[in-house]
C-alpha positions as CSV (number, residue, x, y, z in Angstrom):
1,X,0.0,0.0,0.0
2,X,2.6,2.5,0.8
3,X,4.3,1.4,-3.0
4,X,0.6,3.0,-4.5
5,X,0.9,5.6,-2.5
6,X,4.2,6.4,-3.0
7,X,3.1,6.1,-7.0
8,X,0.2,8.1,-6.4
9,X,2.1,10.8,-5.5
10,X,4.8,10.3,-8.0
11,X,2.4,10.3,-10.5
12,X,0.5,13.1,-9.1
13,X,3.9,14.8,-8.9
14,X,4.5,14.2,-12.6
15,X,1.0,15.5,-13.5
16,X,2.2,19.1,-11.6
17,X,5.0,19.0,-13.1
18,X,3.3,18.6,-16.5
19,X,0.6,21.1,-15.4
20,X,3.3,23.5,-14.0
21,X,5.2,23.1,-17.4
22,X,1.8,24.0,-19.8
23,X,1.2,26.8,-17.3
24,X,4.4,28.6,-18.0
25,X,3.9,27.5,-21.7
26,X,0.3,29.4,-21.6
27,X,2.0,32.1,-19.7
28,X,4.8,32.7,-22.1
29,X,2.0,32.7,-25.0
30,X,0.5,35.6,-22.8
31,X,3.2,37.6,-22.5
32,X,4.1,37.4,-26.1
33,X,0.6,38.3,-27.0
34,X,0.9,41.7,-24.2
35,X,3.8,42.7,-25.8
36,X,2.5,42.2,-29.4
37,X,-0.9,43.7,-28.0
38,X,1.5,46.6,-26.7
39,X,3.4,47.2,-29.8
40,X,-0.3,47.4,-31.7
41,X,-1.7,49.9,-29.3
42,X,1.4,51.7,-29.5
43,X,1.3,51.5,-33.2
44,X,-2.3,52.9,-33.4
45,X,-2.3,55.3,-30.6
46,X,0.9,56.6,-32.5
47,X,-1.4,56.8,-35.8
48,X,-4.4,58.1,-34.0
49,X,-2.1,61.4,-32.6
50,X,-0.3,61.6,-36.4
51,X,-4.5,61.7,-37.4
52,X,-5.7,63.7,-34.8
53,X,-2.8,66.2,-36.0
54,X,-3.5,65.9,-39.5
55,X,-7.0,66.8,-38.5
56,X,-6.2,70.2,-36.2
57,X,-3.9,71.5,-39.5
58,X,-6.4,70.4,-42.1
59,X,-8.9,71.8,-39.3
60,X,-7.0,75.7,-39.5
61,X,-6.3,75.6,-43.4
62,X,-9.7,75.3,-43.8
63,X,-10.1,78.1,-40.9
64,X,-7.9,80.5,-42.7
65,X,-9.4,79.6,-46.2
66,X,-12.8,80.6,-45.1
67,X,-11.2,83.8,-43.0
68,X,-9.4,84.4,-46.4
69,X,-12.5,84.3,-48.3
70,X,-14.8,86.3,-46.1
71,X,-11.7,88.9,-46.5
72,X,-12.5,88.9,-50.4
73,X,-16.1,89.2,-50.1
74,X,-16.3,92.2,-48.3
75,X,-13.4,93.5,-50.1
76,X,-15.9,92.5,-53.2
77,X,-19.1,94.3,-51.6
78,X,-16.9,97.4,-50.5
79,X,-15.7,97.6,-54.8
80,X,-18.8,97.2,-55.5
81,X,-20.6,99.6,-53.2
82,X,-18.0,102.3,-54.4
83,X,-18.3,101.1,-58.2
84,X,-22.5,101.7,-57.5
85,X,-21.8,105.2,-55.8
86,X,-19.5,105.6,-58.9
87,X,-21.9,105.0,-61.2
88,X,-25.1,107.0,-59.4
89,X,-22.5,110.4,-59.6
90,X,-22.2,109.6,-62.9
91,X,-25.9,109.5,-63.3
92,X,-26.0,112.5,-61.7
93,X,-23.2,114.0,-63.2
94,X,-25.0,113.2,-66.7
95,X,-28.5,114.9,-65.7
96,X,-26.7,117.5,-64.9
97,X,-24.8,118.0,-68.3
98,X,-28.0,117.5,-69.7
99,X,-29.9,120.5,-68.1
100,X,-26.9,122.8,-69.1
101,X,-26.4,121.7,-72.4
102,X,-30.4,122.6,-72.3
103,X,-30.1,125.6,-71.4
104,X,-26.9,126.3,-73.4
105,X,-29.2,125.6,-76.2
106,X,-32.0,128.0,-75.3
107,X,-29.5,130.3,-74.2
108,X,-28.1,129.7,-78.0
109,X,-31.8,130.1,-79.5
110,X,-32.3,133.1,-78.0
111,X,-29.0,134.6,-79.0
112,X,-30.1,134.1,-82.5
113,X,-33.5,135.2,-82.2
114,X,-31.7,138.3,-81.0
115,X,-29.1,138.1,-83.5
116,X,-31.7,137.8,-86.5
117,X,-33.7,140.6,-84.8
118,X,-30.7,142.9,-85.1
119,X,-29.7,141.9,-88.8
120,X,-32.8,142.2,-89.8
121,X,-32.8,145.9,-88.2
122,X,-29.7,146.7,-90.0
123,X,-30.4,145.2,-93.3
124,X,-33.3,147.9,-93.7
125,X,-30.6,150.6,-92.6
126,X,-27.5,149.0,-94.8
127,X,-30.5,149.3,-97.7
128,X,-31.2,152.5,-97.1
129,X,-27.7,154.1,-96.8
């Protein structure tokens, strides 16, 4: 009985020895899988700042586009404000003219009404000298 025993307990010590042996196996499997599952979340976390970064400077170009284009626009409105004022004084400008060169002509029509009264007042007097 004590020879069964004594095998029962070498066999028992075997089978731990086994066990022991597949834990550190299974262990060693772990810690290669960590370190791989390290080196991937170091990999991506690397990839996600480089992203993140990407973003913020895609993020401002498109910031200073926009700022850039609002810039031109009321650049565009304030040319084209001062092209409409432009053009209103012109309008004005025009009427103006207009009127005068009017009255330039009445003026004018008058002159030679004036100018035919007198010639004809002379010519009577040139005929009679």
């Amino acid at each position: 009985m004590l020879r069964a025993e004594k095998q029962k307990l070498l066999d028992g010590e075997a089978s731990s020895k086994q066990k022991i042996k597949l834990l550190e196996e299974v262990q060693m499997e772990l810690v290669k899988k960590e370190e791989k599952n390290s080196r991937y979340y170091d990999d991506v976390t690397q990839k996600l700042s480089l992203l993140t970064q990407e973003r913020n400077d895609l993020t401002k170009r498109v910031e200073e586009y926009e700022t850039q284009r609002r810039y031109e626009a009321d650049e565009m409105a304030s040319m084209l404000n001062d092209r409409n004022e432009y053009l209103e004084q012109l309008e004005k400008d025009k009427e103006y003219l207009r009127k005068e060169c009017e009255n330039y002509r009445l003026s004018n029509l008058k002159l030679e009404s004036r100018l035919q009264k007198m010639e004809s007042k002379l010519s009577p007097n040139s005929a009679a000298s």
